[in-house]
N, C-alpha and C positions, 0 to 999 in steps of 0.2 A: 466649480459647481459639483463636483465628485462627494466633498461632504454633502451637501443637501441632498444628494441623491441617496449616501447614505443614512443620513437619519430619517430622511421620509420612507425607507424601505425597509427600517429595522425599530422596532417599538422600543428596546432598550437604549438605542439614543436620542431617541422623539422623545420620550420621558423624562428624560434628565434635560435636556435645553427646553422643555417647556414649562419646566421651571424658571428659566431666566427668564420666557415671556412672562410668565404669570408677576413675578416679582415685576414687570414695568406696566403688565396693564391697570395693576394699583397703583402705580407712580402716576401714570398715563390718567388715570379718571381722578386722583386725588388734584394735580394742577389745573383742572378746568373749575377745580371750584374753588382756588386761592383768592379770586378775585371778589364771592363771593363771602369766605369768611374774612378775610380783609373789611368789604364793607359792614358785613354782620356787626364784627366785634369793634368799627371804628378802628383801624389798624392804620399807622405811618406807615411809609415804605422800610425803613429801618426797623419799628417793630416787628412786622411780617417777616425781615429779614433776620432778626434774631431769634427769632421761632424757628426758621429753619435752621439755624445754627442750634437751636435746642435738637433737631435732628441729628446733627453731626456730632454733637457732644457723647448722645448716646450710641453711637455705633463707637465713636474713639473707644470712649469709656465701656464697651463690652469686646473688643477686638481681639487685647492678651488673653480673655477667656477662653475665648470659640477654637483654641487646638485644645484643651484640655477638656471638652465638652465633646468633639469629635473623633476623640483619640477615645474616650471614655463607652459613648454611645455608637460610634461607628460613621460614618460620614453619610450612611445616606437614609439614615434614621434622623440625624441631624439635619439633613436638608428637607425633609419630608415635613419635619413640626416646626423647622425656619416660618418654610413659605404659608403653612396653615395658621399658625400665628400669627406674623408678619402681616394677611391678610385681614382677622381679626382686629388688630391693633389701628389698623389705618382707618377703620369707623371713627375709633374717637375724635379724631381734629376735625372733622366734619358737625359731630354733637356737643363740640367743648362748650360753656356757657359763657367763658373768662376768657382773658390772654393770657393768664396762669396756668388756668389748667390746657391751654391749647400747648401752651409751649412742652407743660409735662406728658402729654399724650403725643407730641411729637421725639421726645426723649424716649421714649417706651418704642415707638418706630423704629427711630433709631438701632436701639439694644438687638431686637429681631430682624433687620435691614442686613446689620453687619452678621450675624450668624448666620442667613441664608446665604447671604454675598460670598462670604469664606466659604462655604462648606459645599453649596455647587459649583464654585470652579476647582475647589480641592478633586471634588467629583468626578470633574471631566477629566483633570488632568490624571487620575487614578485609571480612568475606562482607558484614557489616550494609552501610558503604560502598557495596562494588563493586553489592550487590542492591537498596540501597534496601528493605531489607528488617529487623524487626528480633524478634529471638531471643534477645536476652540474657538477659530474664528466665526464658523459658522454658529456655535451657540451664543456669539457676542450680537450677530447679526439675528437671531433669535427674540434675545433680549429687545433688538432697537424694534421689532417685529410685535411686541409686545406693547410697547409704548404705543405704537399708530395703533394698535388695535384699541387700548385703552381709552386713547384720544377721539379716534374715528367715531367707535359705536357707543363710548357717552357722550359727543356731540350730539349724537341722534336722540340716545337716551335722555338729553337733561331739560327738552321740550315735554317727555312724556311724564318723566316725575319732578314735580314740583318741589320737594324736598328731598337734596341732596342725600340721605341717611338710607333713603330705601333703592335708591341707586349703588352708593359703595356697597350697600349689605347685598346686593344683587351680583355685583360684579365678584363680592368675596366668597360668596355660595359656591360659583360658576368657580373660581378659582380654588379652590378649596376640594371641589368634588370630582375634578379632573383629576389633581394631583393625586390625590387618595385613590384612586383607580389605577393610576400607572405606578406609581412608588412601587408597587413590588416587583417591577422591574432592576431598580436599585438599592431595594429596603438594606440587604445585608453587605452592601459592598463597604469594607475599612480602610480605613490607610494603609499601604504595607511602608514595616518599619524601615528603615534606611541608616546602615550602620553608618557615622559619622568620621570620616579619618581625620585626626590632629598632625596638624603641622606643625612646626616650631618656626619661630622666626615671628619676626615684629609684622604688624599691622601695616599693609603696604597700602596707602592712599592712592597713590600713583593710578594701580590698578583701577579704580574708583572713577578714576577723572572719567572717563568717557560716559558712566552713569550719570551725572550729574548733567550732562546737557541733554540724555533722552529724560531724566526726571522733570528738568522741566518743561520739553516739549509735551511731556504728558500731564503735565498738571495746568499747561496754558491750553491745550485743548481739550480735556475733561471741564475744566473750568470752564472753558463756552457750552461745553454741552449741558451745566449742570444750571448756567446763566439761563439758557433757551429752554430748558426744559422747566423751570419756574418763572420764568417773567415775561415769554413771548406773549402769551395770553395776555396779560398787563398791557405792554408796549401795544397789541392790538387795540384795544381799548383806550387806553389813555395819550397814545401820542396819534396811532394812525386815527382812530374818534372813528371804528367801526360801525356802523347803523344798528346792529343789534350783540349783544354777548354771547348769541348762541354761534355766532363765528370766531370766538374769539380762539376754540379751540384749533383751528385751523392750521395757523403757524408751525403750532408742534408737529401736526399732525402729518404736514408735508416733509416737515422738517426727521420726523423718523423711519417715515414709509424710504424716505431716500437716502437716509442712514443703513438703514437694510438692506437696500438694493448696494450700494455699494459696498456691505460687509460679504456679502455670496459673490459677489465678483471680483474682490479684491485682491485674494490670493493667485486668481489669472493674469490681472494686470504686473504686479509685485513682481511673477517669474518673469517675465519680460524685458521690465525697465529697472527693477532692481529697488530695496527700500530705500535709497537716500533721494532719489526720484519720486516716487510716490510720493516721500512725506515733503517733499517739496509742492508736488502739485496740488496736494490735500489742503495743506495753507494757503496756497495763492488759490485755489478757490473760496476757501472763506472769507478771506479778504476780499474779492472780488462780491460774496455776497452780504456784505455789511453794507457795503457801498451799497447797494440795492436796498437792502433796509432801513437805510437814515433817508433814503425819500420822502417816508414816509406816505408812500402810497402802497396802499390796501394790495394792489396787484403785484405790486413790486415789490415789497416784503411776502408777501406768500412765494416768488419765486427765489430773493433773498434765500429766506430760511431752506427752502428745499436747496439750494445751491452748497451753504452751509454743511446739511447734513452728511450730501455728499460728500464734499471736501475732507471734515473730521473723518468719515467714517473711516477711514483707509488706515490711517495714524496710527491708530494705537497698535491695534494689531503687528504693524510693522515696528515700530516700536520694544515690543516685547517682543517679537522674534531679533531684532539686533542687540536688545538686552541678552537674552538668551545665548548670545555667542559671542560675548565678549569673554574676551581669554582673561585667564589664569582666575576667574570667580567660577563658583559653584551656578548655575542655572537659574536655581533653584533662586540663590539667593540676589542676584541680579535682578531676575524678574519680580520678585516681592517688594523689592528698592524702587523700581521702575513705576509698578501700579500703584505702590504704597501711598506714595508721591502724588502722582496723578488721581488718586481717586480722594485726597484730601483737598486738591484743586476743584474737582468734581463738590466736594462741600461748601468749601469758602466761595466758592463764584456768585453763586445768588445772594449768598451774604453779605458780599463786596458789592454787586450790583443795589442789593438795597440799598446801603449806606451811600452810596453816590447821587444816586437816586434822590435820597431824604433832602441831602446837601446840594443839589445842582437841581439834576432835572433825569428822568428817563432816562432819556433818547442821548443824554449826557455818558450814562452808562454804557451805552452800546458804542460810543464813540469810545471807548474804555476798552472795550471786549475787542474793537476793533484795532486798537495801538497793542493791546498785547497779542493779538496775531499776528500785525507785521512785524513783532519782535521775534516771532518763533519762526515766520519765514526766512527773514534776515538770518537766524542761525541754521536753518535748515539748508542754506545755502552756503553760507561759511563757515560754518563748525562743523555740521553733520557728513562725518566719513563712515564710510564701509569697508574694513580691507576685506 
């Protein structure tokens, strides 16, 4: 709790992780209305699902950019017109007319998604650096902070506005004129350079091995969170058969408040019992909360998901900190392998979830989301070491 106590005490770290909320309370209000442009434009679960893949397409496809953009502009000049665009941008799929143009107005998402996403954790980890100071987890937990906010107060909001357009354009004002107040808290912060030392000697994989099983622990749990954060709404509606859609937002909404709460506490528990424990008990919570969720009942999936989000939130964070300190790789480059990974998981999830969806059923999917948890717990128990 030490960081929270720090960033709510000091403006120049409240401003930079409130950019991470800002970027999910547009995630957070753009999913309460998938269900709605879904029915708008007549969408399959599969097409819906490819639109969002037109999302991920344009962050892949703008990703090698964003160092030559922030190496150029400075990094917190770059995160400052990320998240103002980023917000701007996310109007369109909301006003698209087509499933052409939804899908390109979600590629355009994308392209300013992946330049805010790079350039505020570059951000933090430049403050963590120059401060000797470290906040990462807490602005991850920020971030999940964002999304309940997004989720919460457009559940309220989307009884008052009838149409969807003056709702995100509400929420992107609010987002947009905060961050242009605090920015110049970070306006002129850059990279500092980092001489690279050459080694000789061949390409040792070996080293490698131990990445390869936190990559996929991170891309089987991004991937539920990126599943839950576009289809719980759905699954409420279509399999629980909710009384009204204005609760549909709910799911998420428990499902991130307690993603949050377990990112500000996580770093307490972790010194305790250590990261090969946590990301053990992190899965056998989500597992334990699927099972709650294929009930299919309305109360038991609201607690499902919130079980859920607990469980993930722990993950990754530990995660990257055991990337981090695997010998003989550079940190740097370990941890970029680690999220790189998982936050691709974090794309394909909804996507896979649609297509299963198209071809089965639902609540088929979440039987999906559920076998690939016990897979990552199974390895979290017999693969996952710490020396």
């Amino acid at each position: 709790m030490y960081s929270l106590r720090l960033i709510l005490s000091n403006w120049r770290y409240f401003s930079v992780v409130w950019v991470f909320s800002s970027l999910n309370i547009m995630i957070g209000t753009w999913v309460l209305y998938i269900p709605r442009v879904k029915e708008k434009l007549q969408l399959s679960d599969s097409e819906i699902g490819f639109a969002l893949f037109c999302l991920a397409l344009g962050l892949l496809f703008f990703i090698p950019i964003v160092p030559i953009i922030t190496k150029k502009f400075g990094l917190g000049r770059s995160t400052i017109v990320g998240v103002c665009v980023f917000s701007i941008a996310f109007i369109g799929p909301l006003i698209m007319p087509s499933y052409e143009a939804l899908c390109g107005s979600l590629f355009l998402v994308g392209i300013f998604s992946g330049l805010t996403d790079i350039a505020m954790n570059t951000l933090v980890s430049e403050m963590e650096k120059r401060d000797r100071v470290n906040i990462m987890s807490a602005a991850h937990g920020f971030f999940s902070l964002g999304g309940a906010i997004g989720a919460l107060v457009g559940t309220g909001l989307m009884s008052v506005f009838k149409i969807p357009f003056y709702h995100i354009a509400l929420m992107a004002f609010i987002v947009i004129t905060t961050n242009l107040f605090l920015s110049h808290q970070y306006l002129k912060i850059k990279e500092t350079e980092v001489e690279v030392e050459k080694k000789k000697g061949k390409f040792q994989l070996k080293k490698f091995k131990p990445l390869f099983i936190l990559a996929f622990l991170a891309m089987a749990t991004m991937g539920n969170e990126g599943a839950i954060e576009h289809w719980s709404s759905i699954y409420l509606i279509d399999v629980v058969e909710i009384s009204s859609d204005n609760y549909a937002g709910f799911g998420f909404t428990i499902f991130s408040i307690m993603m949050t709460v377990g990112r500000f506490f996580g770093d307490g528990i972790s010194a305790k019992i250590g990261s090969s424990k946590i990301v053990f008990l992190g899965c056998l919570m989500a597992v334990i909360g699927y099972l709650f969720i294929l009930t299919s009942s309305f109360i038991f999936s609201l607690l499902g998901f919130g079980i859920i989000g607990l469980g993930l939130s722990v993950i990754i964070p530990e995660l990257i900190r055991m990337a981090g300190t695997t010998k003989g790789i550079a940190a740097s480059k370990s941890i970029s392998f680690v999220t790189g990974v998982g936050f691709l998981g974090f794309l394909l999830g909804p996507i896979i979830i649609g297509y299963i969806s198209d071809s089965f059923t639902l609540k088929m999917s979440f039987v999906f989301l559920l076998s690939i948890t016990l897979i990552a717990l199974l390895i979290s128990i017999f693969k996952l070491r710490v020396k």
